[in-house]
py3Dmol code that shows the C-alpha trace and the ligand (Angstrom):
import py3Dmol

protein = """\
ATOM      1  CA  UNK A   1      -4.865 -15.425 -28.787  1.00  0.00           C
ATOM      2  CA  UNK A   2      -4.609 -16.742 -32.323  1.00  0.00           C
ATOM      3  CA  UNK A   3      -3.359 -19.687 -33.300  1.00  0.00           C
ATOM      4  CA  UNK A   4       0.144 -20.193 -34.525  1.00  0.00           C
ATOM      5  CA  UNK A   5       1.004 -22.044 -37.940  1.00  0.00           C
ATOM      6  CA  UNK A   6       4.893 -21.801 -38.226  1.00  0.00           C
ATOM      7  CA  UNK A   7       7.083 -23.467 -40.773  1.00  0.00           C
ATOM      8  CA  UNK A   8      10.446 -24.567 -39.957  1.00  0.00           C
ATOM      9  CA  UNK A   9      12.558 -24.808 -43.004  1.00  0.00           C
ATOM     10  CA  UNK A  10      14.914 -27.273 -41.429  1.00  0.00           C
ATOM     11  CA  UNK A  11      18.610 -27.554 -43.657  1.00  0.00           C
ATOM     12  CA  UNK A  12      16.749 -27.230 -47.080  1.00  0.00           C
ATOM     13  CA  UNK A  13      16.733 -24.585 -49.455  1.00  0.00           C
ATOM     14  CA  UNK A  14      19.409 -22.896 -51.875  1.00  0.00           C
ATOM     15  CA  UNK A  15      18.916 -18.665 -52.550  1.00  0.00           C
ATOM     16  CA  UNK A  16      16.328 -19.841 -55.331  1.00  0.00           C
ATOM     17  CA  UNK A  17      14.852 -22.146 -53.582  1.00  0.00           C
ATOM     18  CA  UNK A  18      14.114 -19.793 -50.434  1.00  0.00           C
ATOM     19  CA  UNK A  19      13.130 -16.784 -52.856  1.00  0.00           C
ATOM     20  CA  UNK A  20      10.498 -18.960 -54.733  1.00  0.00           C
ATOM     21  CA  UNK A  21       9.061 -19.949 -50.913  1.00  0.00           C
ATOM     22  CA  UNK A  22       8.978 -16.939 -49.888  1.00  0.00           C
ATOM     23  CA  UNK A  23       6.987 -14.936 -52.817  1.00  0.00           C
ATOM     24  CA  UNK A  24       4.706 -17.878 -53.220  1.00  0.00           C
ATOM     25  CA  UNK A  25       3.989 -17.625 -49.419  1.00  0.00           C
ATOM     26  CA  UNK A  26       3.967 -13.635 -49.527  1.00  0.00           C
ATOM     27  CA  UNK A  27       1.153 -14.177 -52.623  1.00  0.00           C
ATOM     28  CA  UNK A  28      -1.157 -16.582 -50.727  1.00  0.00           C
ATOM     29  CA  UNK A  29      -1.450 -14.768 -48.087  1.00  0.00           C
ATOM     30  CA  UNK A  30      -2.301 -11.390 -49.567  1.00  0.00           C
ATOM     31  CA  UNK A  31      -4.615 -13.602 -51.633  1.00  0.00           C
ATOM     32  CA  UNK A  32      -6.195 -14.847 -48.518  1.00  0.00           C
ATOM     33  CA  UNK A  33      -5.547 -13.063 -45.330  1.00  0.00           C
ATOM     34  CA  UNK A  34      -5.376 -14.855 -42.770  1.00  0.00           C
ATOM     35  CA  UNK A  35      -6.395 -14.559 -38.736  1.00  0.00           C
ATOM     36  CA  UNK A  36      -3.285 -17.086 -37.727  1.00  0.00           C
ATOM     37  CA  UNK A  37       0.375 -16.088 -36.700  1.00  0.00           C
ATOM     38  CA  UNK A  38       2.642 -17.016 -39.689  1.00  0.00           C
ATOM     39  CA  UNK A  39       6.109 -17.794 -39.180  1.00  0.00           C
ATOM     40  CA  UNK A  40       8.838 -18.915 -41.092  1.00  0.00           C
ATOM     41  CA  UNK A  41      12.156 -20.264 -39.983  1.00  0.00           C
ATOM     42  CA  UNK A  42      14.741 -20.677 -42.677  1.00  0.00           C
ATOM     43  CA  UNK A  43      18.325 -21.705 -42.845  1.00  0.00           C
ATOM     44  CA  UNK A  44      20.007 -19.286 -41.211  1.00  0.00           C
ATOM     45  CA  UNK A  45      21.900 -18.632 -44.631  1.00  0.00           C
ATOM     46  CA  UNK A  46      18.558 -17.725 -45.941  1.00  0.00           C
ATOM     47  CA  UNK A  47      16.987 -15.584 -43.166  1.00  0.00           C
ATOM     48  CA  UNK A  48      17.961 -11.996 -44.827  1.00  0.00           C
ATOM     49  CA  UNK A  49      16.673 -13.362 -48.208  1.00  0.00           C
ATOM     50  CA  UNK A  50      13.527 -14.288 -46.718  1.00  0.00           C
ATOM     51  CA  UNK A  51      12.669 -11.542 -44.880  1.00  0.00           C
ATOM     52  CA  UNK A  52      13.678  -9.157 -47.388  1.00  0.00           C
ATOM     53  CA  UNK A  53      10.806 -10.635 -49.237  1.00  0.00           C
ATOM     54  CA  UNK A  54       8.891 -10.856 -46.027  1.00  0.00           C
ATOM     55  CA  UNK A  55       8.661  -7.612 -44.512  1.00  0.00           C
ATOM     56  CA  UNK A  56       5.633  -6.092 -44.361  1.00  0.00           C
ATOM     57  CA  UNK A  57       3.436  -9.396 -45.550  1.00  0.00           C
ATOM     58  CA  UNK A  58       2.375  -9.749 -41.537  1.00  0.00           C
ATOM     59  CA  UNK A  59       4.285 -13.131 -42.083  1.00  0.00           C
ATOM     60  CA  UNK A  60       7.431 -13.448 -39.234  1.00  0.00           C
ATOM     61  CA  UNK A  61      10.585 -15.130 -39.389  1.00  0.00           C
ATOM     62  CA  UNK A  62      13.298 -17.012 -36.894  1.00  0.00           C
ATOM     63  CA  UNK A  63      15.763 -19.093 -36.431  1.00  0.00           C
ATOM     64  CA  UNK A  64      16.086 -22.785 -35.949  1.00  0.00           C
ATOM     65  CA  UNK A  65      18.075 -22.557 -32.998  1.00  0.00           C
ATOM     66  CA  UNK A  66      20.823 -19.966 -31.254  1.00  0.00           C
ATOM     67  CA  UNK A  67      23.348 -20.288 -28.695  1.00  0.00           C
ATOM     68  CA  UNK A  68      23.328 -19.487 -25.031  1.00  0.00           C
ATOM     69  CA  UNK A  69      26.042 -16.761 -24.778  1.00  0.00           C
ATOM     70  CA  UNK A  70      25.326 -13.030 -26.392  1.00  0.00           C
ATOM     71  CA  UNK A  71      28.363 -13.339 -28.471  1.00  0.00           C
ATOM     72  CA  UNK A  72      31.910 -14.656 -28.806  1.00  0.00           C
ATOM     73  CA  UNK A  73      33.847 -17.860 -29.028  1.00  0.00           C
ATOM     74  CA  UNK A  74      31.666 -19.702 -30.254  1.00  0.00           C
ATOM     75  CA  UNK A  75      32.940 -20.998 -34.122  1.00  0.00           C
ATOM     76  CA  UNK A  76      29.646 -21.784 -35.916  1.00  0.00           C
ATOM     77  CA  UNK A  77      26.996 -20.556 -34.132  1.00  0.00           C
ATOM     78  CA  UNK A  78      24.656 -18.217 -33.814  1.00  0.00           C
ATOM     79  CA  UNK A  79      23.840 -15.698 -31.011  1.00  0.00           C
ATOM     80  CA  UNK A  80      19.993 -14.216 -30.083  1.00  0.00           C
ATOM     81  CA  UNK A  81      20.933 -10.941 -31.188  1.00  0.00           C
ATOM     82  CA  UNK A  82      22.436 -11.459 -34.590  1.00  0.00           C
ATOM     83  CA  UNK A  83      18.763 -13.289 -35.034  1.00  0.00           C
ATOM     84  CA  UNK A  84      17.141  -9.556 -34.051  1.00  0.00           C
ATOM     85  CA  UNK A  85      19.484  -8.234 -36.283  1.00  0.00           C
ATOM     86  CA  UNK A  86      17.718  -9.644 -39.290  1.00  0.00           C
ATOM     87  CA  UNK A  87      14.413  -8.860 -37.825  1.00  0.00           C
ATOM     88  CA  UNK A  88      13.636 -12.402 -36.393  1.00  0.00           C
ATOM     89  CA  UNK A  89      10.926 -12.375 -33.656  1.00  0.00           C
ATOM     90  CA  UNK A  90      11.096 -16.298 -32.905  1.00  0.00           C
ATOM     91  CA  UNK A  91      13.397 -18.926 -31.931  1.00  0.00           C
ATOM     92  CA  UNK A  92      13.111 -22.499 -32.382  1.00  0.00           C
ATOM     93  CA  UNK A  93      14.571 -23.920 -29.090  1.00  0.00           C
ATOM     94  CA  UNK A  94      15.031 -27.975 -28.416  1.00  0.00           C
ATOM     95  CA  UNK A  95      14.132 -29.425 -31.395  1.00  0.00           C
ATOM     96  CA  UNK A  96      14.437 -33.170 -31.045  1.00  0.00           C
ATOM     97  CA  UNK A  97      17.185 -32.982 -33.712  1.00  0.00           C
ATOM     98  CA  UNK A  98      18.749 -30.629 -31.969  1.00  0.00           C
ATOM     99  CA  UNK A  99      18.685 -32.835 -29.129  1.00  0.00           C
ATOM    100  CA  UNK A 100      19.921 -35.619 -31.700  1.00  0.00           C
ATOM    101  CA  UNK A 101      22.608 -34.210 -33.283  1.00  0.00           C
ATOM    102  CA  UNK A 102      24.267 -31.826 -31.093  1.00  0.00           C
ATOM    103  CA  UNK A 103      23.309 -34.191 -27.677  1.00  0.00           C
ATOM    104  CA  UNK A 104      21.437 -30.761 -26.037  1.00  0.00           C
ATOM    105  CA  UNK A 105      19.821 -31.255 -22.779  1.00  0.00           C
ATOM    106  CA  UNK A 106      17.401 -29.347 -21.321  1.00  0.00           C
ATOM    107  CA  UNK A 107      19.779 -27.537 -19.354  1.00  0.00           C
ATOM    108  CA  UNK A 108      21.956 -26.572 -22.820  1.00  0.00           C
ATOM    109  CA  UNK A 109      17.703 -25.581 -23.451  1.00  0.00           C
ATOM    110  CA  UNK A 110      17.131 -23.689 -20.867  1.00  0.00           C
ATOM    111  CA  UNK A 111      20.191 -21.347 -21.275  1.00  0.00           C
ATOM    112  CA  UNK A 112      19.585 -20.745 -24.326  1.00  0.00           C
ATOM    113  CA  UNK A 113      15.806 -19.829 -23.845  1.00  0.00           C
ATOM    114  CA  UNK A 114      16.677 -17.150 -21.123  1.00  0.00           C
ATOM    115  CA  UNK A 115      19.438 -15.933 -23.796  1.00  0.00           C
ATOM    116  CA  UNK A 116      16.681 -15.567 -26.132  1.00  0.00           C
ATOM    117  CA  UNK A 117      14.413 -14.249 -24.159  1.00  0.00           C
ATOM    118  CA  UNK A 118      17.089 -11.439 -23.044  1.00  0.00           C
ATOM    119  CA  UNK A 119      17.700 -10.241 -26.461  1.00  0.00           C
ATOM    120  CA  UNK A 120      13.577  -9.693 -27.054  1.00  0.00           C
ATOM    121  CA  UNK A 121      12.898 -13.322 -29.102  1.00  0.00           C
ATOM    122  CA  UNK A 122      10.584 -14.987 -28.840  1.00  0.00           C
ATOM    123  CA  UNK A 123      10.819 -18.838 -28.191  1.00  0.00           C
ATOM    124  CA  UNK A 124       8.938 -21.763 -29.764  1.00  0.00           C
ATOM    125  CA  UNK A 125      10.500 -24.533 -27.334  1.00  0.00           C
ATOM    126  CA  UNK A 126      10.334 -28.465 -28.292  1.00  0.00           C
ATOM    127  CA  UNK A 127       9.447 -31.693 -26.204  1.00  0.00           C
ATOM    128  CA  UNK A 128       8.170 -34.855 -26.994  1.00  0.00           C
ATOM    129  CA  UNK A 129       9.049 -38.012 -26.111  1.00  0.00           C
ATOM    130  CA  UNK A 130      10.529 -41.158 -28.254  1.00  0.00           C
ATOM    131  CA  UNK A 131       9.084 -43.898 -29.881  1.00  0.00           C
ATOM    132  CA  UNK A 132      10.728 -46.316 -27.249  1.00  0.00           C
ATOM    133  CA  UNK A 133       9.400 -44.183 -24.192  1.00  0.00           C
ATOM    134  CA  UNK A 134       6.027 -44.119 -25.932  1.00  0.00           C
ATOM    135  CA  UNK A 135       5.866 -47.503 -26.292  1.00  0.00           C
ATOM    136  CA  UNK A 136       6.961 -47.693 -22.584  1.00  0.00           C
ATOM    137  CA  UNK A 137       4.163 -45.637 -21.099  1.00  0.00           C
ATOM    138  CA  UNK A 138       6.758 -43.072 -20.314  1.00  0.00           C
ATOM    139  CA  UNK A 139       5.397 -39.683 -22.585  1.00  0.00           C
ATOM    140  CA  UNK A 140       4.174 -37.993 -19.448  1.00  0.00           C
ATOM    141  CA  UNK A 141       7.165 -38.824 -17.707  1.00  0.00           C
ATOM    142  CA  UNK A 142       9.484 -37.026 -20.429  1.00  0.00           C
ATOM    143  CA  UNK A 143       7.484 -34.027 -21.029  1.00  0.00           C
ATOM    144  CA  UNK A 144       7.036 -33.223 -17.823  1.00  0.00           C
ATOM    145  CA  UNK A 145      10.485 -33.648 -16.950  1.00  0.00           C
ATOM    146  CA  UNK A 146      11.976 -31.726 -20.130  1.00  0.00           C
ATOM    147  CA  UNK A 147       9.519 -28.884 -19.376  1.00  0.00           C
ATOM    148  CA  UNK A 148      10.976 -28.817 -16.029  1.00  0.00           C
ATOM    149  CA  UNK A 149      14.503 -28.782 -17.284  1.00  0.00           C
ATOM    150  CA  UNK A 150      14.170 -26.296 -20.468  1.00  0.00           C
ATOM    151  CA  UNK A 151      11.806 -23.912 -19.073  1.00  0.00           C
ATOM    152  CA  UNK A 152      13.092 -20.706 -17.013  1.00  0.00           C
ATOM    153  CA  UNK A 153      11.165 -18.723 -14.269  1.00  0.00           C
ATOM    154  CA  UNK A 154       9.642 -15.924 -16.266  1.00  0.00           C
ATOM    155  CA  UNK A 155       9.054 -18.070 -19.035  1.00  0.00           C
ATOM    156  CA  UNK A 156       5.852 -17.644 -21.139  1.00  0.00           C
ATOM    157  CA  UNK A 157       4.959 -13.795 -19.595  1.00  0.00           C
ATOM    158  CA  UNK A 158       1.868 -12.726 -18.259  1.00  0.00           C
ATOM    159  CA  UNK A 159       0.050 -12.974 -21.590  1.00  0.00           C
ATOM    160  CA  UNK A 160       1.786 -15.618 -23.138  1.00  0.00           C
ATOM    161  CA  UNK A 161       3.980 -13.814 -25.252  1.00  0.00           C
ATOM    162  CA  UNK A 162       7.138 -14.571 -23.756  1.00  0.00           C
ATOM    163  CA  UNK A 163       7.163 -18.063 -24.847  1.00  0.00           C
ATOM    164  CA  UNK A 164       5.047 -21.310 -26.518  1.00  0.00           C
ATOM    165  CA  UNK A 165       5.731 -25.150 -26.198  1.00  0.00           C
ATOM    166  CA  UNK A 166       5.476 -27.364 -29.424  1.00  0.00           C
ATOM    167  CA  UNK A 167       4.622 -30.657 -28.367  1.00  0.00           C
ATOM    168  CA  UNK A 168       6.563 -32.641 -31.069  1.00  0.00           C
ATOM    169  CA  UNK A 169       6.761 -36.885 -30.121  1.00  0.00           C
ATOM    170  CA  UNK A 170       9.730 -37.864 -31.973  1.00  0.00           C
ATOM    171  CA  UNK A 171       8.539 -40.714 -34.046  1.00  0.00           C
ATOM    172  CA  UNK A 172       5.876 -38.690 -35.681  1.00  0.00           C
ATOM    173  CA  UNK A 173       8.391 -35.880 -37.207  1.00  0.00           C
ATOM    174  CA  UNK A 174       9.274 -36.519 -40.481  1.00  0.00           C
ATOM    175  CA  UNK A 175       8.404 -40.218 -41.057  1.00  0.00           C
ATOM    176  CA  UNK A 176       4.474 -39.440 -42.071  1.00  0.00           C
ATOM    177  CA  UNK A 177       3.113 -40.805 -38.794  1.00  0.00           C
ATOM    178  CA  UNK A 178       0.783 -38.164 -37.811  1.00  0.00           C
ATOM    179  CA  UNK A 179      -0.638 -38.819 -33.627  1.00  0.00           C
ATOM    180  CA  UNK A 180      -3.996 -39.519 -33.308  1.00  0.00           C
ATOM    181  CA  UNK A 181      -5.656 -36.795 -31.862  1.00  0.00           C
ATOM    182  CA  UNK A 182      -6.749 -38.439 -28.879  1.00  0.00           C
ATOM    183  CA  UNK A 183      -3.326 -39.140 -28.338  1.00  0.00           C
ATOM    184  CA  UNK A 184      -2.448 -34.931 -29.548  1.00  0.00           C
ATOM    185  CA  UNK A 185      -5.636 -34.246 -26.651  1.00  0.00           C
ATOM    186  CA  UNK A 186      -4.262 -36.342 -24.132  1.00  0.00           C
ATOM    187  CA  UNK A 187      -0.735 -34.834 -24.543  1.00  0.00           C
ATOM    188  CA  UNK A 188      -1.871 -31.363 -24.912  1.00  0.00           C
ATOM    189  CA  UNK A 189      -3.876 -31.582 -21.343  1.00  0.00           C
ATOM    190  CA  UNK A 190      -1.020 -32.952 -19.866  1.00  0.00           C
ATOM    191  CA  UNK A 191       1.445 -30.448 -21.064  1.00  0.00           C
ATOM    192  CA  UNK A 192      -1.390 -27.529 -19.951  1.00  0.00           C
ATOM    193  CA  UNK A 193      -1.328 -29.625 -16.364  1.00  0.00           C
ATOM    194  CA  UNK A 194       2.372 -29.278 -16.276  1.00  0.00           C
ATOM    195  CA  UNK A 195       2.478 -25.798 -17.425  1.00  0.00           C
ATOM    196  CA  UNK A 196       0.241 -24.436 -14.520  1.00  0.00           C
ATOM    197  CA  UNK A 197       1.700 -26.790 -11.966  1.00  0.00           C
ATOM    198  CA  UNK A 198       5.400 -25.746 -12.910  1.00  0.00           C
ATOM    199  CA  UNK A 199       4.782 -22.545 -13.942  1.00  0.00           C
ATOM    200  CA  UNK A 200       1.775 -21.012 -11.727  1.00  0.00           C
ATOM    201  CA  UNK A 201      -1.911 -20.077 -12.899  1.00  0.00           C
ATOM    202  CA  UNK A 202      -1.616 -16.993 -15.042  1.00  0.00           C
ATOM    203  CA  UNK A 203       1.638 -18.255 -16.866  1.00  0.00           C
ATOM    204  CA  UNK A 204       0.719 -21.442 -17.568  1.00  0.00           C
ATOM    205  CA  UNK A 205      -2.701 -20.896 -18.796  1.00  0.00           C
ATOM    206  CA  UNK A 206      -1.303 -18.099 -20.894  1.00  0.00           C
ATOM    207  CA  UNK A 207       1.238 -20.376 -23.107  1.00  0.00           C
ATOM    208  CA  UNK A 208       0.062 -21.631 -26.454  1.00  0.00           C
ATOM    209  CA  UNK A 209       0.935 -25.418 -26.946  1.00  0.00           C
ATOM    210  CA  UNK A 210       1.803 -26.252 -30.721  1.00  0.00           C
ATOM    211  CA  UNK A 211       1.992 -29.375 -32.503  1.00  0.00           C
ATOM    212  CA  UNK A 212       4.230 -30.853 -34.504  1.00  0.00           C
ATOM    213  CA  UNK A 213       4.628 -34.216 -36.190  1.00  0.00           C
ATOM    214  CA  UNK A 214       4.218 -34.657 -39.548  1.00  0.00           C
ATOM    215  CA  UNK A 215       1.105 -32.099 -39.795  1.00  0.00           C
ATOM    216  CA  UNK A 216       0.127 -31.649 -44.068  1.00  0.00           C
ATOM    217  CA  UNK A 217      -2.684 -30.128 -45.817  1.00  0.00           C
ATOM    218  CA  UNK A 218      -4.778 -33.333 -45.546  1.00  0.00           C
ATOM    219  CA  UNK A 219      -4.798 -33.691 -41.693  1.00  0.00           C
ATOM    220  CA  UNK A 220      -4.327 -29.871 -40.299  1.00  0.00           C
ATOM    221  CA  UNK A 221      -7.778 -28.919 -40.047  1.00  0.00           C
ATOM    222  CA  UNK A 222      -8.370 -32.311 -38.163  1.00  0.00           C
ATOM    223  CA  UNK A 223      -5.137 -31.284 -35.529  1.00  0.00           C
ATOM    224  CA  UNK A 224      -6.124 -27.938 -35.146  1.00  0.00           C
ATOM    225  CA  UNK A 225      -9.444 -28.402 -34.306  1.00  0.00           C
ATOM    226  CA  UNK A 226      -7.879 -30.748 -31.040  1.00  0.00           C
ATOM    227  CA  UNK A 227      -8.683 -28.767 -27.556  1.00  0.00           C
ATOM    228  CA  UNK A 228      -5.108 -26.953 -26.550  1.00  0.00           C
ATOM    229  CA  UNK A 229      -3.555 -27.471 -29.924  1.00  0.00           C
ATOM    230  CA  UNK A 230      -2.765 -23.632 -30.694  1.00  0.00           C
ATOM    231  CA  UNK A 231      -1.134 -24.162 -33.485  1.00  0.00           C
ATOM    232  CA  UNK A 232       1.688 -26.088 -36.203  1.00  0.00           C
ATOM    233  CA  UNK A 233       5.045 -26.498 -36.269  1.00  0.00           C
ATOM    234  CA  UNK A 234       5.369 -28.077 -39.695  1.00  0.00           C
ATOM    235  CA  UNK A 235       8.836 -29.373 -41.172  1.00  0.00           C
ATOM    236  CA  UNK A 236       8.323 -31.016 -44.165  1.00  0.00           C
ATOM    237  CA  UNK A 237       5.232 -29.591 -45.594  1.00  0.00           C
ATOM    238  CA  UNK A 238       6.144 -25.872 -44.959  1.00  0.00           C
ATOM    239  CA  UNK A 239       8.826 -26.589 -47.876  1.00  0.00           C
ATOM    240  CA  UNK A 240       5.903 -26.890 -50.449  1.00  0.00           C
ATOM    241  CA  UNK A 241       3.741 -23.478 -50.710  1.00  0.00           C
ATOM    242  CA  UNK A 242       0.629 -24.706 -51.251  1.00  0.00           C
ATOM    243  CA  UNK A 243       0.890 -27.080 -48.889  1.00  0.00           C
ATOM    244  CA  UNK A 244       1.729 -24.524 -46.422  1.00  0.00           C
ATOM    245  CA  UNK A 245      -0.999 -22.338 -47.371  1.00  0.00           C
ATOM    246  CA  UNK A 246      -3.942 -24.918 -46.836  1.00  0.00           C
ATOM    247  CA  UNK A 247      -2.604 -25.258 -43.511  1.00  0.00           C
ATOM    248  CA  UNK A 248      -2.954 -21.653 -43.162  1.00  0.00           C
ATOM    249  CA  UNK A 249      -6.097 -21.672 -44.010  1.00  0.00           C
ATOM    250  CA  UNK A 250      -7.481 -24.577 -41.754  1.00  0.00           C
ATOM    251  CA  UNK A 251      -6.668 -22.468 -38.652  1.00  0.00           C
ATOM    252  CA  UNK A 252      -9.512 -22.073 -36.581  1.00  0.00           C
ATOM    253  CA  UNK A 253      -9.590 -18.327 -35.985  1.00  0.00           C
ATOM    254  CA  UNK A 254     -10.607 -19.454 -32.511  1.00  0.00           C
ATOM    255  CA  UNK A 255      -9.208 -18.297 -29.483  1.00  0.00           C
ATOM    256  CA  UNK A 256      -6.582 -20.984 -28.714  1.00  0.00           C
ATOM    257  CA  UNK A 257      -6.666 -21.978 -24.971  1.00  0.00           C
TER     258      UNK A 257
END
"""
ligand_1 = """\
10
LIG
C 9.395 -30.412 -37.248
O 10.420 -30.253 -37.877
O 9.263 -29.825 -36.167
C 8.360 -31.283 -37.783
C 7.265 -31.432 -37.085
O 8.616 -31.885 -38.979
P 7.527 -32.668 -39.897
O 6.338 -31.765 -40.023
O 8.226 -32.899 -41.187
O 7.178 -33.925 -39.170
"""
view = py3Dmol.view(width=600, height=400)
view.addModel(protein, "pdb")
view.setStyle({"model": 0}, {"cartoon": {"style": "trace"}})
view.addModel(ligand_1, "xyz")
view.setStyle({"model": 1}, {"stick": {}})
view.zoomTo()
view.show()
C-alpha cells in the first residue's frame, strides 16, 4: 500500500488563491511523479475549482467534513453525495476542530463515517488526544476510546480501502510543535493494537495510520520514515506549494504497514 500525503486546506483560500495551489501542485507533480497518494481537501467553495484543475494529474480531492444524513434539512451543510458529485474520493471525518467547534462526538463521527462510506467515500478519520490528557498519561486512554466510538463495523475493508485513521494529538496541530517520533511510534503501535483488537486481524492490519501535527518540509522525511506512519495529513504547510511538494517527495515509496 503506498503511503498517503494529503493536504487539508482548512478555511483558507479565495478562487485565486485555490487556482494558484492547484496548478503549482498539478506542475510539481508532473515534474516529479510521485509513488504516494496525493490528496487535496479544499474549502468546500473551492472543491469544483480545484478539481477542475485536478483531474487527470493522479492527485485526489475531498472534503473537510460532511454530514450524517444523505440529504435534506440540514441549512449549511454538506451531504456524502454532493462530495461524489464533484468527484471527491475522501472525507476528512473528526477533525479535532471539528470536535472544537461544532462539539462532535464520536458518535456524531461515527454516523457520519457509515454515511460516507454508503455514498462510495472514502474516510480519513481523526483522533488524538489533548495537551491536558497528554500531560495526564491519558493518550492511550482517548484514542482507544474515540476509535471505539467513531469507527463502524465494516470500517477499513478487507484491503484497507474502506477507511484510514490520522493520528493527530491536538497540541501539535497548528502551533509548530511537531511529536517526537518516539512519541509518533509509540502512538502509532498503539493505534495498530487497537485497530486489530477492535476491529479483527485482516481489518485492522489493513488500515493505514496517518499523521498529523504540524508535519513541514523540514521534518517529513524524519515522520515518515516512523514504523506505522503511512502517511501526512498536513494543514498548514499544504497551503504553500513547495512546501507541499517536498513532502511529497520524502515519502518512502515503501509499503506502509
Ligand atoms: C491538520 O489540520 O490536520 C493539521 C495537522 O494541521 P497542521 O499541519 O497545520 O498542524
Amino acid at each position: 500500500m503506498r503511503q498517503v500525503i494529503a493536504g487539508n486546506w482548512k478555511m483558507n483560500g479565495l478562487t485565486a488563491d485555490a487556482q494558484a495551489l492547484a496548478q503549482a501542485l498539478r506542475a510539481g507533480v508532473e515534474h516529479a511523479p510521485t509513488q504516494a497518494e496525493v490528496l487535496v481537501f479544499p474549502p468546500y467553495t473551492q472543491i469544483a475549482t480545484v478539481a477542475r484543475i485536478l483531474a487527470g494529474s493522479g492527485v485526489g480531492w475531498g472534503g473537510q467534513d460532511c454530514h450524517m444524513a444523505e440529504n435534506g434539512p440540514h441549512t449549511g451543510d454538506i451531504s456524502p453525495d454532493m462530495l461524489r458529485d464533484l468527484g471527491a474520493t475522501h472525507v476528512i471525518l473528526g477533525h479535532s476542530e471539528r470536535r472544537r467547534d461544532h462539539n462532535e462526538l464520536d458518535e456524531t463521527v461515527r454516523e457520519k463515517t457509515v454515511e460516507a462510506l454508503r455514498a462510495g467515500l472514502i474516510p480519513i478519520v481523526c483522533v488524538g488526544e489533548s495537551e491536558e490528557q497528554r500531560a495526564g498519561s491519558q493518550q492511550e486512554d482517548t484514542v482507544g476510546w474515540q476509535i471505539k466510538g467513531s469507527l463502524p463495523d465494516g470500517f477499513g475493508g478487507a484491503d484497507g480501502s474502506g477507511g484510514l485513521v490520522a493520528y493527530e494529538p491536538v497540541w501539535a496541530i497548528g502551533t509548530g510543535r511537531v511529536a517526537t517520533v518516539e512519541d509518533i511510534a509509540a502512538m502509532h503501535a498503539f493505534v495498530r493494537g487497537e485497530l486489530v483488537r477492535q476491529m479483527g486481524e485482516t481489518a485492522g492490519r489493513g488500515i493505514r495510520i496517518l499523521y498529523g501535527g504540524s508535519v513541514n518540509a523540514a521534518n517529513a522525511a524524519s515522520v515518515l520514515a516512523v514504523p506505522e506512519v503511512a502517511g501526512a495529513l498536513v494543514g498548514g504547510a499544504s497551503l504553500k506549494a513547495t512546501d507541499f511538494l517536498t513532502i511529497i517527495a520524502a515519502t518512502t515509496g515503501l509499503p506502509a504497514a
